[in-house]
C-alpha positions as CSV (number, residue, x, y, z in Angstrom):
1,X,-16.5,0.4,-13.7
2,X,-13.4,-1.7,-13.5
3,X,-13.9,-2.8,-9.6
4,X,-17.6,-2.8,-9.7
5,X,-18.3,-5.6,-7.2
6,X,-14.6,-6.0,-5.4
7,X,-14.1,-5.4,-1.9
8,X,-10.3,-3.5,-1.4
9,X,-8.6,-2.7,2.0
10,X,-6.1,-0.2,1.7
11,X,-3.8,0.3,4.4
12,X,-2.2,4.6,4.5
13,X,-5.5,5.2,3.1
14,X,-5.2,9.2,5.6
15,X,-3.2,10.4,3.0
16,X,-0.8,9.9,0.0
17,X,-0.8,7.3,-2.2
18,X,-3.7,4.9,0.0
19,X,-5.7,8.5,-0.1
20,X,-5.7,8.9,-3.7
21,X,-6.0,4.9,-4.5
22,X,-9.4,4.7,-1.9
23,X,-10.5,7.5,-3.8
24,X,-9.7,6.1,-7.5
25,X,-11.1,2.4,-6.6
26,X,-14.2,3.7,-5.3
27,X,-14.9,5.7,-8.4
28,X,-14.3,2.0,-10.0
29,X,-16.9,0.7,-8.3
30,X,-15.1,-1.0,-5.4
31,X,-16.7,-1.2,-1.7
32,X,-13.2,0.3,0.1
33,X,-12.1,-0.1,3.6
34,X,-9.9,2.6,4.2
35,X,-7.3,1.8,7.2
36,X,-5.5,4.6,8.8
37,X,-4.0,5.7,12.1
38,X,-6.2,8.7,11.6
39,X,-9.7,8.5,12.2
40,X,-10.6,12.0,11.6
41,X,-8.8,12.0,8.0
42,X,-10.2,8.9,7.3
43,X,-13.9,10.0,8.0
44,X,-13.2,12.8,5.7
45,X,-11.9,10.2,3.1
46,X,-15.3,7.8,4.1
47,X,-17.3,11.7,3.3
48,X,-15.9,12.6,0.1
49,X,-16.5,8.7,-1.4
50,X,-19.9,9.3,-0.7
51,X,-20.3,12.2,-1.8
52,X,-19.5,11.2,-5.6
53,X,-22.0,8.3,-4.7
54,X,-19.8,5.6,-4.5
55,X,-18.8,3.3,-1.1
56,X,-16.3,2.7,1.6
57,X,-16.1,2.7,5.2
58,X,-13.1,3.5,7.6
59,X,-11.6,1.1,10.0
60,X,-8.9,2.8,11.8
61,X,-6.1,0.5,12.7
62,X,-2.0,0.9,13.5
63,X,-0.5,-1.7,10.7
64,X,2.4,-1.9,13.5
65,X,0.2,-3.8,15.6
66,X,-1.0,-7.3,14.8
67,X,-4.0,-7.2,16.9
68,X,-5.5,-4.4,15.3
69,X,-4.9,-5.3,11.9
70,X,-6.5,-8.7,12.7
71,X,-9.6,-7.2,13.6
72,X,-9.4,-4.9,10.6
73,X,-9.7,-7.9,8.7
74,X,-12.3,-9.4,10.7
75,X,-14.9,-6.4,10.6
76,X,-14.5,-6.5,6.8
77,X,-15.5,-9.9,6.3
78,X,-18.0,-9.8,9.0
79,X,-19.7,-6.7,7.5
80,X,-19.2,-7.6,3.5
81,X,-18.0,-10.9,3.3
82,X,-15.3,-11.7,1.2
83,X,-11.7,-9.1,0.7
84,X,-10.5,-9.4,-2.9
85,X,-8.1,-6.9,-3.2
86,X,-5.5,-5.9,-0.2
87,X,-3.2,-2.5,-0.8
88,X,-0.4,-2.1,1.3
89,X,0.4,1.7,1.3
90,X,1.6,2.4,4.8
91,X,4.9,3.4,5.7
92,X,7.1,5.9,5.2
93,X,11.2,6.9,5.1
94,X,10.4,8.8,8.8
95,X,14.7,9.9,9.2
96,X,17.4,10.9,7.4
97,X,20.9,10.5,9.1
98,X,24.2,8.4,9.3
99,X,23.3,4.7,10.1
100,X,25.2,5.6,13.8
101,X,22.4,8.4,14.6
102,X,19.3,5.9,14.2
103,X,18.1,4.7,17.9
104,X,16.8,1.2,18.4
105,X,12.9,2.4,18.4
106,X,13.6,4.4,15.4
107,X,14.8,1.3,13.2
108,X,12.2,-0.9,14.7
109,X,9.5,1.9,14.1
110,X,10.7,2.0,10.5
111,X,10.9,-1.7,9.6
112,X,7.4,-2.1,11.7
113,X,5.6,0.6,9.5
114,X,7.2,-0.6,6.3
115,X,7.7,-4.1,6.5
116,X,5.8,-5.7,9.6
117,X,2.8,-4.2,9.0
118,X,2.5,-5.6,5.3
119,X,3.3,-9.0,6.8
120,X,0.4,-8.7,9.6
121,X,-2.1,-7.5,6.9
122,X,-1.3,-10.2,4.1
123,X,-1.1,-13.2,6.9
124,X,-4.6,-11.7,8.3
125,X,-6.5,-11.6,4.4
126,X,-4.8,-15.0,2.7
127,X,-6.8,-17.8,4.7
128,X,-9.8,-16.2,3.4
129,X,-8.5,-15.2,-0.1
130,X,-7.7,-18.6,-0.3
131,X,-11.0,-19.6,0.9
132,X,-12.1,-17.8,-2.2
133,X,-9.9,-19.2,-4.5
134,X,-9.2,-15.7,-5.5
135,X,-7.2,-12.9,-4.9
136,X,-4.7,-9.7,-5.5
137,X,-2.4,-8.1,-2.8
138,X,-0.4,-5.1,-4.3
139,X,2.5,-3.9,-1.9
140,X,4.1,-0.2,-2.9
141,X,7.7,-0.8,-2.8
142,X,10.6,1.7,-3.6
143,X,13.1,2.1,-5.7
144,X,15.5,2.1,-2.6
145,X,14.3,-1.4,-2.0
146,X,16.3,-1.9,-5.6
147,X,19.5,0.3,-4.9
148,X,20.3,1.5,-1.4
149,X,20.7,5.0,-1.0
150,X,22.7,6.4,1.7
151,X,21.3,7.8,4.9
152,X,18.2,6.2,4.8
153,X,19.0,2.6,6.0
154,X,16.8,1.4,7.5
155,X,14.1,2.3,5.0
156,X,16.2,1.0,2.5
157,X,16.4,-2.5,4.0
158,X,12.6,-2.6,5.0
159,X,11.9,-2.0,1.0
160,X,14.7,-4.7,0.0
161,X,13.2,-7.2,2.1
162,X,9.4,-6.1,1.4
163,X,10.8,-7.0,-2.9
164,X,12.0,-10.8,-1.4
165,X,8.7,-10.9,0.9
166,X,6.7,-10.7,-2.6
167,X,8.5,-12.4,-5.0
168,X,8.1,-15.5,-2.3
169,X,4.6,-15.0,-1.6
170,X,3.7,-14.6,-5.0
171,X,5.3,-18.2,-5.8
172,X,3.5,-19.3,-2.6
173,X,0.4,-18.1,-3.4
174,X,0.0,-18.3,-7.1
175,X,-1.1,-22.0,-6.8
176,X,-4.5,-20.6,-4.9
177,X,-5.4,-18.1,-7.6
178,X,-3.7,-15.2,-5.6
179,X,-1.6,-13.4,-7.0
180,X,0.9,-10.6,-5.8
181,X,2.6,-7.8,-7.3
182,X,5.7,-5.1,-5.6
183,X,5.4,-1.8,-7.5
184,X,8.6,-0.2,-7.6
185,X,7.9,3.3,-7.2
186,X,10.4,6.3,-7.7
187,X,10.0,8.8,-5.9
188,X,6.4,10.5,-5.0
189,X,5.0,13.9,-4.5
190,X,3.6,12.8,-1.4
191,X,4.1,13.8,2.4
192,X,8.1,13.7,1.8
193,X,9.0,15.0,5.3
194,X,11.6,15.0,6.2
195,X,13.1,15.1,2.9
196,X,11.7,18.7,1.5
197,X,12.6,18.8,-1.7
198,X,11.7,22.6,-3.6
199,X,8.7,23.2,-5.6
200,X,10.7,22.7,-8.6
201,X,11.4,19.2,-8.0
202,X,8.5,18.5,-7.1
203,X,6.5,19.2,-10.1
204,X,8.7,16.6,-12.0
205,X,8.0,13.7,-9.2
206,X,5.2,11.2,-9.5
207,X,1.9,12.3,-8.3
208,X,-0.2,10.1,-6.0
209,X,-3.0,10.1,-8.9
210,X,0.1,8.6,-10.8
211,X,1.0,5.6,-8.5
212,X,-3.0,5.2,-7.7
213,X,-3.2,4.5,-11.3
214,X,-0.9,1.7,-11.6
215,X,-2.1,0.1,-8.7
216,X,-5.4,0.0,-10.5
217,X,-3.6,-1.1,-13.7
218,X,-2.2,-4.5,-11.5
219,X,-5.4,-4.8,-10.0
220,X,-7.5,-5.3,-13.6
221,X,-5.6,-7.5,-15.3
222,X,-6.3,-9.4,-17.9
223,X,-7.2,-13.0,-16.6
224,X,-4.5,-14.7,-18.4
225,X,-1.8,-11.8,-17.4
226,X,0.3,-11.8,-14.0
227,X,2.7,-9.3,-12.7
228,X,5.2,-9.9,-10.2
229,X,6.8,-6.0,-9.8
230,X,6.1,-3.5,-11.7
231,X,8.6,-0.5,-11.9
232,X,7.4,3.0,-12.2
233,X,9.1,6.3,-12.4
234,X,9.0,10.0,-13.3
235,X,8.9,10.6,-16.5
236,X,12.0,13.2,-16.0
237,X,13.7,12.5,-13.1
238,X,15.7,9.7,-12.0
239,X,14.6,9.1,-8.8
């Protein structure tokens, strides 16, 4: 087991990629703290874990809001004692339309879900990842956070800025034995409302199972091996 013994919060763990990576590092042998919106899908998550025999419990928390996200952190250290790995998988594109057609809650909801919250979580776990002297925090980034794409923004500018918030904290935090890593991802076979693509498209898109995998990849390194970003894509598509 490539985790056995690790402790991993993963943020969007209801569904999607943070569904399939709790999943994946439990079967490793990490102890996952699944943190959702959802409480009921993350119960279910919590149920099928042990059901294979392996651990994790849910913590439901909003990344938008800094409170609950501190106590998120919190519980996991005051129940199992130390976070070595932190996921950020929340957020989502949430519109498509003109830049003159997004309302002031809608671009703050976006930049909150995919931006904010991965602030709020990383400030929350470094003081005790550094208190460790060890640590890995792996933030799913786009490839619209590479090359903007029109109609979507605000997304786009929330992944940009979540690319210049890692390469910073990973010079920040290197010195500490932390280390942090933006994977680039094209686009997913995931929840993709409101963008619908056909069946046919789909099938030739990265699959959750995919992007869990390279998460895991960043998350075993060898000892002597850092990566800052790491960009992945389908095989087929560009996208």
């Amino acid at each position: 087991m490539k985790l056995k013994g690790r402790v991993a919060i993963i943020t969007g763990a209801s569904s999607g990629v943070g569904y399939a990576t709790a999943r994946l590092f439990a079967r490793e042998g990490a102890t996952v703290v699944a943190a959702a919106r959802r409480r009921e899908l993350l119960e279910h998550l919590i149920a099928e874990i042990a059901y294979e025999g392996h651990q994790g419990l849910s913590i439901p928390a909003d990344v938008t809001d800094s409170g609950q996200v501190q106590h998120l952190v919190e519980q996991t250290i005051a129940l199992l004692g130390r976070i070595d790995i932190l996921i950020n998988c929340a957020g989502g594109v949430m519109k498509i339309s003109p830049v003159e057609q997004f309302s002031d809650a809608e671009w703050r909801a976006i930049l909150d879900t995919n931006l904010t919250g991965v602030f709020y979580a990383t400030r929350a776990v470094v003081p005790y990842m550094k208190r460790q002297h060890s640590g890995t925090i792996v933030n799913l980034g786009s490839r619209v956070g590479k090359m903007g794409i029109a109609n979507i923004s605000p997304f786009s500018a929330a992944k940009f800025a979540l690319a210049g918030f890692s390469q910073s904290l990973a010079q920040e935090l290197r010195p500490y034995n932390i280390f942090v890593t933006n994977v680039v991802a094209g686009m997913i076979n995931a929840d993709l409302a409101p963008l619908n693509p056909d069946e046919s498209l789909r099938r030739r898109l990265l699959t959750t199972e995919d992007v869990a995998q390279a998460l895991l990849w960043v998350c075993t390194l060898p000892p002597s091996l850092r990566v800052d970003e790491l960009p992945i894509m389908p095989r087929h598509v560009d996208l």
